[in-house]
N, CA, C and O atoms as a GROMACS GRO file, in nm:
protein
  332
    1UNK      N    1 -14.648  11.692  -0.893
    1UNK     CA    2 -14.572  11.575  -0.932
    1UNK      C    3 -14.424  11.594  -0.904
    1UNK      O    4 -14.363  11.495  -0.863
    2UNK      N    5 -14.369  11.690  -0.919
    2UNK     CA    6 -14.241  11.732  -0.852
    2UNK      C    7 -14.204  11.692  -0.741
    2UNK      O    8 -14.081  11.680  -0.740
    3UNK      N    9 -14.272  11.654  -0.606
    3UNK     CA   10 -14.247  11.594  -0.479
    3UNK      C   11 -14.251  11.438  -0.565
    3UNK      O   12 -14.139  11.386  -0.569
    4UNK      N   13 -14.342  11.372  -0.620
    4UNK     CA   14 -14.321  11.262  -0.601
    4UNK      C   15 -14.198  11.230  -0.727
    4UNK      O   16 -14.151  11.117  -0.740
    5UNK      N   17 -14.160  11.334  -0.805
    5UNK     CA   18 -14.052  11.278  -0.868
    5UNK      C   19 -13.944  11.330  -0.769
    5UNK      O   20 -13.857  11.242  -0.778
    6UNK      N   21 -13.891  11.435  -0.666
    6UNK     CA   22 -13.828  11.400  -0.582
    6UNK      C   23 -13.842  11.320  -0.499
    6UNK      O   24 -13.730  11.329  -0.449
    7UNK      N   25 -13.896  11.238  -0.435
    7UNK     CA   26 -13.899  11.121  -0.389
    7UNK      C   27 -13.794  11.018  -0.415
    7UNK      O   28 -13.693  10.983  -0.354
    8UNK      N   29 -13.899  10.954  -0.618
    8UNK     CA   30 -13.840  10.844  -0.659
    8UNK      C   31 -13.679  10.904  -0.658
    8UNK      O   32 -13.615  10.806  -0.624
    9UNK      N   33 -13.597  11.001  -0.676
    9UNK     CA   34 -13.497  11.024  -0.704
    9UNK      C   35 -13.407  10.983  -0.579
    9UNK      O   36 -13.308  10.909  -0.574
   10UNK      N   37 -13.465  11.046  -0.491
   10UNK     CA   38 -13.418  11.031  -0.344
   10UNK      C   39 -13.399  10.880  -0.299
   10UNK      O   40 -13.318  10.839  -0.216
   11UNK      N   41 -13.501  10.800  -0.377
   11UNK     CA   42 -13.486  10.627  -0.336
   11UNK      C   43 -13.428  10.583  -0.393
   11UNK      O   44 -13.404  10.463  -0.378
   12UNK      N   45 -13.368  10.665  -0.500
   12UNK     CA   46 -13.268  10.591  -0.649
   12UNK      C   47 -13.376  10.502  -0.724
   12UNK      O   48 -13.322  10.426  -0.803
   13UNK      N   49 -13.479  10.494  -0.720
   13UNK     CA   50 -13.587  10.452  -0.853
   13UNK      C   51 -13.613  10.538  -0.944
   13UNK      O   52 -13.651  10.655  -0.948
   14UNK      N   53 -13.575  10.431  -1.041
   14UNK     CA   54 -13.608  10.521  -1.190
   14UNK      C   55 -13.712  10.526  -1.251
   14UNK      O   56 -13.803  10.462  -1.198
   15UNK      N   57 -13.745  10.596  -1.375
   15UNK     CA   58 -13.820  10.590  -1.424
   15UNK      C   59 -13.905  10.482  -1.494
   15UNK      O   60 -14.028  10.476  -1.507
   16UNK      N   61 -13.783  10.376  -1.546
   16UNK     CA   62 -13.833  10.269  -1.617
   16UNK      C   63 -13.884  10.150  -1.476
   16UNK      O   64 -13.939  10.041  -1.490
   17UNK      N   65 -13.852  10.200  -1.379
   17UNK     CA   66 -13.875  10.089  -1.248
   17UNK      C   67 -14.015  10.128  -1.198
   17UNK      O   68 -14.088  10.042  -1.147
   18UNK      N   69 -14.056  10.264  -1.213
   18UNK     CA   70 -14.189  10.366  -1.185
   18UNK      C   71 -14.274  10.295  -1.309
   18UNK      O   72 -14.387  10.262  -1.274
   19UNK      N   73 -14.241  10.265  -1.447
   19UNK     CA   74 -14.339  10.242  -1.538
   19UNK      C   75 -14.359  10.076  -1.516
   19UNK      O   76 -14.471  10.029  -1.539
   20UNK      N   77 -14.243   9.983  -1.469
   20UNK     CA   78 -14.283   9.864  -1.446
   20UNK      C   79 -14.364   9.857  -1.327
   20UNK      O   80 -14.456   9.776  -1.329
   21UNK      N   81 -14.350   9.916  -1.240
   21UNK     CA   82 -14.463   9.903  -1.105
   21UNK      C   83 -14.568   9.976  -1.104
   21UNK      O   84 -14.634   9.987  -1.001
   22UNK      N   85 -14.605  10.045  -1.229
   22UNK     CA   86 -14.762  10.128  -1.217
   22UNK      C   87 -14.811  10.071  -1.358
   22UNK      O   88 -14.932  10.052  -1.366
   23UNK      N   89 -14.778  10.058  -1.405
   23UNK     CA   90 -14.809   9.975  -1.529
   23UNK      C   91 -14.858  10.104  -1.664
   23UNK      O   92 -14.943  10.096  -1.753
   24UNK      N   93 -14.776  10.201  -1.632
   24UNK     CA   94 -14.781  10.332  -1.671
   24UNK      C   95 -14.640  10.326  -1.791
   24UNK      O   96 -14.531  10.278  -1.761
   25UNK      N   97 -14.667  10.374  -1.901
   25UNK     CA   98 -14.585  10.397  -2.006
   25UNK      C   99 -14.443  10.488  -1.972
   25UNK      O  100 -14.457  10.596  -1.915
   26UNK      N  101 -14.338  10.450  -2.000
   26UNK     CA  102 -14.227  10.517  -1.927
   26UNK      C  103 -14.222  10.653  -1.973
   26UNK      O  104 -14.179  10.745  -1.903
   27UNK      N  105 -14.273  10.669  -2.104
   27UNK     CA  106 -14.270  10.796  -2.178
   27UNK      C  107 -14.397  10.863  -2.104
   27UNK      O  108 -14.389  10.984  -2.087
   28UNK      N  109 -14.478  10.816  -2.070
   28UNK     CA  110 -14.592  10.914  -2.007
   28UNK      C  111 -14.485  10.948  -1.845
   28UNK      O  112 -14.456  11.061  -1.805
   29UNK      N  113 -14.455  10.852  -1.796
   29UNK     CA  114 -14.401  10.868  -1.656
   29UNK      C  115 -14.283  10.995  -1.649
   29UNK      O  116 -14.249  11.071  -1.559
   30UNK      N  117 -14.233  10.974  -1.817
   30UNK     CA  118 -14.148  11.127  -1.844
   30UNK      C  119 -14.203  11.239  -1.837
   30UNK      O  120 -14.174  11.339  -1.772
   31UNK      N  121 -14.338  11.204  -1.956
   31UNK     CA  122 -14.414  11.336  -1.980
   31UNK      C  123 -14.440  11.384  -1.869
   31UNK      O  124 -14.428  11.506  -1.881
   32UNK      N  125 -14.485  11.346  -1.714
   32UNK     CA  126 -14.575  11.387  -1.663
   32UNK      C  127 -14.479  11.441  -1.533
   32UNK      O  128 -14.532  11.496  -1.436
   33UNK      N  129 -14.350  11.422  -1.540
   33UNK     CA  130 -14.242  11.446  -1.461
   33UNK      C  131 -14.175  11.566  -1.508
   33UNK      O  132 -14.137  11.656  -1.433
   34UNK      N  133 -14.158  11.565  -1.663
   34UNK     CA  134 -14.163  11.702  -1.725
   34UNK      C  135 -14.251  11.787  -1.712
   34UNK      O  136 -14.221  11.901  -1.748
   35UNK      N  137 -14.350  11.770  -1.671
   35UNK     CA  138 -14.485  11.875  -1.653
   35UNK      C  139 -14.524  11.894  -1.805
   35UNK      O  140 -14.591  11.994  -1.833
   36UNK      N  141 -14.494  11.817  -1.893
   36UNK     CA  142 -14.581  11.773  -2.020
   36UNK      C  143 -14.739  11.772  -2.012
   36UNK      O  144 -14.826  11.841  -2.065
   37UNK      N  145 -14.740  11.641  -1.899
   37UNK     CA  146 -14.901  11.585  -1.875
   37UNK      C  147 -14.906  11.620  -1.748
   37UNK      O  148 -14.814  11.643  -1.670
   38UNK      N  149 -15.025  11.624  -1.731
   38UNK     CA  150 -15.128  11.647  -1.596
   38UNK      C  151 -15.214  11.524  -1.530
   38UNK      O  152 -15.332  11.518  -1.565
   39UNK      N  153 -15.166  11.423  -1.437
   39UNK     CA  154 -15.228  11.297  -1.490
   39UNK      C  155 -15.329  11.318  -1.369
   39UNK      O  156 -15.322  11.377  -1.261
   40UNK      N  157 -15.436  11.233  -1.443
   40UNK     CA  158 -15.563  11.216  -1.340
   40UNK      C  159 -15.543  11.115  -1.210
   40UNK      O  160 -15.445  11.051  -1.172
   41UNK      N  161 -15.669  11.126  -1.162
   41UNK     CA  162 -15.619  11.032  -1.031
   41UNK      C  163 -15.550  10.905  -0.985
   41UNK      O  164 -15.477  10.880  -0.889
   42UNK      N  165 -15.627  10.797  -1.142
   42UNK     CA  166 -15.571  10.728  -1.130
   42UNK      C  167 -15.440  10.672  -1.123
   42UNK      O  168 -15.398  10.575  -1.061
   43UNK      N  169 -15.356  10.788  -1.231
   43UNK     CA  170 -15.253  10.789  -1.238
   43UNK      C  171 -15.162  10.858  -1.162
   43UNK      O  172 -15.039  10.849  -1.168
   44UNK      N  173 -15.218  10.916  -1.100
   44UNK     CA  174 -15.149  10.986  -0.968
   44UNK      C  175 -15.123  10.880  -0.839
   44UNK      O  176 -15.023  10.869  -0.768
   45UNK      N  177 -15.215  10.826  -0.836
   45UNK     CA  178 -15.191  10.712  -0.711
   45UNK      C  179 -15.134  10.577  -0.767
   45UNK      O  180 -15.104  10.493  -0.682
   46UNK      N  181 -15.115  10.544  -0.902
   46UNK     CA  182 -15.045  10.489  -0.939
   46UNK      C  183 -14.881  10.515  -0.918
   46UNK      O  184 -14.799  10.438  -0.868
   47UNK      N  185 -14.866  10.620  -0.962
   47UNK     CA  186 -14.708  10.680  -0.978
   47UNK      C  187 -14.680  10.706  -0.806
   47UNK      O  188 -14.562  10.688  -0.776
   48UNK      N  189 -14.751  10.738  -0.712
   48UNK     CA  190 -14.736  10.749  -0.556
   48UNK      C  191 -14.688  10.578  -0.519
   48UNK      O  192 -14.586  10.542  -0.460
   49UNK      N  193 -14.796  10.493  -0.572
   49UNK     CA  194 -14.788  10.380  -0.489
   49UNK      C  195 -14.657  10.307  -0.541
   49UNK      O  196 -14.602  10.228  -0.464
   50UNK      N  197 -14.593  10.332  -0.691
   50UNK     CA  198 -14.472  10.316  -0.733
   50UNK      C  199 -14.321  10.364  -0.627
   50UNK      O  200 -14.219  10.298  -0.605
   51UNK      N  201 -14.353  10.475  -0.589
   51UNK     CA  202 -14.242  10.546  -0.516
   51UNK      C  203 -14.288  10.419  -0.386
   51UNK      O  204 -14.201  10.332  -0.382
   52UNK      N  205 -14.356  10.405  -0.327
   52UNK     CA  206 -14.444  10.370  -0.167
   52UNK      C  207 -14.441  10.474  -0.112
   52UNK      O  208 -14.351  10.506  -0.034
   53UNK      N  209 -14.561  10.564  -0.151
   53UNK     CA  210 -14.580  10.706  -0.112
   53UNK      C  211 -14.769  10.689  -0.059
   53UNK      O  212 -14.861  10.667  -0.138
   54UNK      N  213 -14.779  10.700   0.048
   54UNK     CA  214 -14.963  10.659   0.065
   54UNK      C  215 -14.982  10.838   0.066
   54UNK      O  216 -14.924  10.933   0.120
   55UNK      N  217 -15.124  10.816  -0.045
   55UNK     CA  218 -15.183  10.946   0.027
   55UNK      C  219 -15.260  10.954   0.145
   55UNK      O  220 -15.300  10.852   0.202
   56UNK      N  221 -15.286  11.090   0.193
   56UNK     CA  222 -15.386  11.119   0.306
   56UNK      C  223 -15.452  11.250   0.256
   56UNK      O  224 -15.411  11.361   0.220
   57UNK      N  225 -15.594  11.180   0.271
   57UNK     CA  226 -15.692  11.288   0.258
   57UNK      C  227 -15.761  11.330   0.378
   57UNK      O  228 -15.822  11.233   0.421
   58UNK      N  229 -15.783  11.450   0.464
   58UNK     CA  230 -15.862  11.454   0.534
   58UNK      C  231 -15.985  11.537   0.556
   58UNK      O  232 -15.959  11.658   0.550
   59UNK      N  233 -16.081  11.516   0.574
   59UNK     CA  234 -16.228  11.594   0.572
   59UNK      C  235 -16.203  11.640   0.716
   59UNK      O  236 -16.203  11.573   0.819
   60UNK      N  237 -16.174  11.818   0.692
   60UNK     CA  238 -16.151  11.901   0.800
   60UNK      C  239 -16.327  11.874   0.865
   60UNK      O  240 -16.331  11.844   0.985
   61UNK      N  241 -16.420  11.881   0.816
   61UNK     CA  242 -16.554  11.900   0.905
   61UNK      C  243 -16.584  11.764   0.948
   61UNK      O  244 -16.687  11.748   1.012
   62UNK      N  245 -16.509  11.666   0.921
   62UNK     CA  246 -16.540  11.521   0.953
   62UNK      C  247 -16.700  11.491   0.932
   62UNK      O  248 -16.769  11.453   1.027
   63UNK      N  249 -16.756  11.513   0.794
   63UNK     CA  250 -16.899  11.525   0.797
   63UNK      C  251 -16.886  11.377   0.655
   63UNK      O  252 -16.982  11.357   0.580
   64UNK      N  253 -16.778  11.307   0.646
   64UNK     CA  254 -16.825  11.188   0.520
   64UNK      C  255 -16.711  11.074   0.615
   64UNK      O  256 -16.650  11.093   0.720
   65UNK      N  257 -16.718  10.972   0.536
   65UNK     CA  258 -16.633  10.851   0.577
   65UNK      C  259 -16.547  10.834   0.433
   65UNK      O  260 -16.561  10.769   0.330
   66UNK      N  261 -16.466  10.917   0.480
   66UNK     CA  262 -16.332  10.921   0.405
   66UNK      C  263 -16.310  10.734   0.324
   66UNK      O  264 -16.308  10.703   0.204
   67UNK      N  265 -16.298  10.643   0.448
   67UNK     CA  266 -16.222  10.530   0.425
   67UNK      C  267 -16.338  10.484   0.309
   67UNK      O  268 -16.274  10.445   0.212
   68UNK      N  269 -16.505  10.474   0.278
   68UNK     CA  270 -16.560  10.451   0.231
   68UNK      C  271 -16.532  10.480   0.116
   68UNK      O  272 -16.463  10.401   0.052
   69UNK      N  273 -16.588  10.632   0.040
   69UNK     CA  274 -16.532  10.678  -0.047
   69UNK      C  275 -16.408  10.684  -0.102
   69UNK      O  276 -16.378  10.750  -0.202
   70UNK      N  277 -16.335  10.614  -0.035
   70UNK     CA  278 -16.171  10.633  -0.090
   70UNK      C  279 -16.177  10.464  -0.154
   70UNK      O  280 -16.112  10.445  -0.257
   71UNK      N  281 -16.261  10.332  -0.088
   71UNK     CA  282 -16.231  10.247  -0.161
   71UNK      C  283 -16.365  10.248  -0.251
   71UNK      O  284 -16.420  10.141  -0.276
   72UNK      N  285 -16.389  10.304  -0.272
   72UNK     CA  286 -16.556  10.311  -0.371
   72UNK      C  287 -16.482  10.390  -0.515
   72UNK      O  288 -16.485  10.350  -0.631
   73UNK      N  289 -16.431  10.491  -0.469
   73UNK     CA  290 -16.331  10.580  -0.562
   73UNK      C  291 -16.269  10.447  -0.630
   73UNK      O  292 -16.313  10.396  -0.733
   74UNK      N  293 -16.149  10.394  -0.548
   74UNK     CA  294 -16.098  10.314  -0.612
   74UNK      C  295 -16.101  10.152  -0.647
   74UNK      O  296 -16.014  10.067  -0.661
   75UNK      N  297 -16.231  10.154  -0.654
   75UNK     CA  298 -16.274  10.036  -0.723
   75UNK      C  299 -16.345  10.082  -0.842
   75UNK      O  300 -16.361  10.001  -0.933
   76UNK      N  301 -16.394  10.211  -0.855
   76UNK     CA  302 -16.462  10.250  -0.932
   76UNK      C  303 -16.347  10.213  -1.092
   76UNK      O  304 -16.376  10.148  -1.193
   77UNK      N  305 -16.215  10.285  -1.056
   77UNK     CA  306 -16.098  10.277  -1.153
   77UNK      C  307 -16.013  10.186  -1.155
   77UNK      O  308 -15.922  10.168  -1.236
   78UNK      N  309 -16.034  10.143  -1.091
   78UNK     CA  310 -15.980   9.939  -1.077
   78UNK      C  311 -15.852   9.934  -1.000
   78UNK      O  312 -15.790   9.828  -0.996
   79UNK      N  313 -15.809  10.033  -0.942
   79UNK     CA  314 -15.706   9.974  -0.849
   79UNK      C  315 -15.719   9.964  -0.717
   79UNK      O  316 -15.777  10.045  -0.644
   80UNK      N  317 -15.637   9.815  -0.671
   80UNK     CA  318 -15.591   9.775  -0.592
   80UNK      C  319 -15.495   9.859  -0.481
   80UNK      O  320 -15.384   9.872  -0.533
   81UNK      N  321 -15.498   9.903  -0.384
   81UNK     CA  322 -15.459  10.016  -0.299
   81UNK      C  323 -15.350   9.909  -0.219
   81UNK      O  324 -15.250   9.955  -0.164
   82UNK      N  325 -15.373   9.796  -0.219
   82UNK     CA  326 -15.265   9.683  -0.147
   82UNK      C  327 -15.174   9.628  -0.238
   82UNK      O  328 -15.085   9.554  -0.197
   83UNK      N  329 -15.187   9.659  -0.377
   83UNK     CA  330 -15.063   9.632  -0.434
   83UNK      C  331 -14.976   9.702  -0.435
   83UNK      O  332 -14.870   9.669  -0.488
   0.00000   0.00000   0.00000
């Protein structure tokens, strides 16, 4: 979480601008910038897509369909990857 809180810093977004665009509690967005919390995925690609940070995952053996599982993943937890 350290890269993506250097990031937001680097873009001049704050914290309370990170909790209005992930819909994430500003005090968690502290905690978890403090290394307080450890946040799960959802909240990890939440707080990324706040900065406009895309992840990339890649399957070195190219043996699954990444793009599948990545929107199956995230429909499973309800977000929207285009917001």
């Amino acid at each position: 979480m350290l890269l993506i809180k250097k990031i937001a810093e680097s873009k001049g977004i704050t914290q309370l601008e990170m909790s209005e665009k992930s819909g994430i509690a500003q005090s968690n967005v502290s905690a978890t910038f403090a290394g307080l919390r450890t946040p799960n995925l959802s909240t990890f690609v939440k707080l990324c897509s706040a900065v406009g940070v895309r992840i990339f995952i890649e399957d070195r053996d190219e043996q699954s369909d990444l793009s599948k599982l990545f929107q199956e993943a995230m429909d499973e937890v309800g977000f929207d990857p285009q917001k």
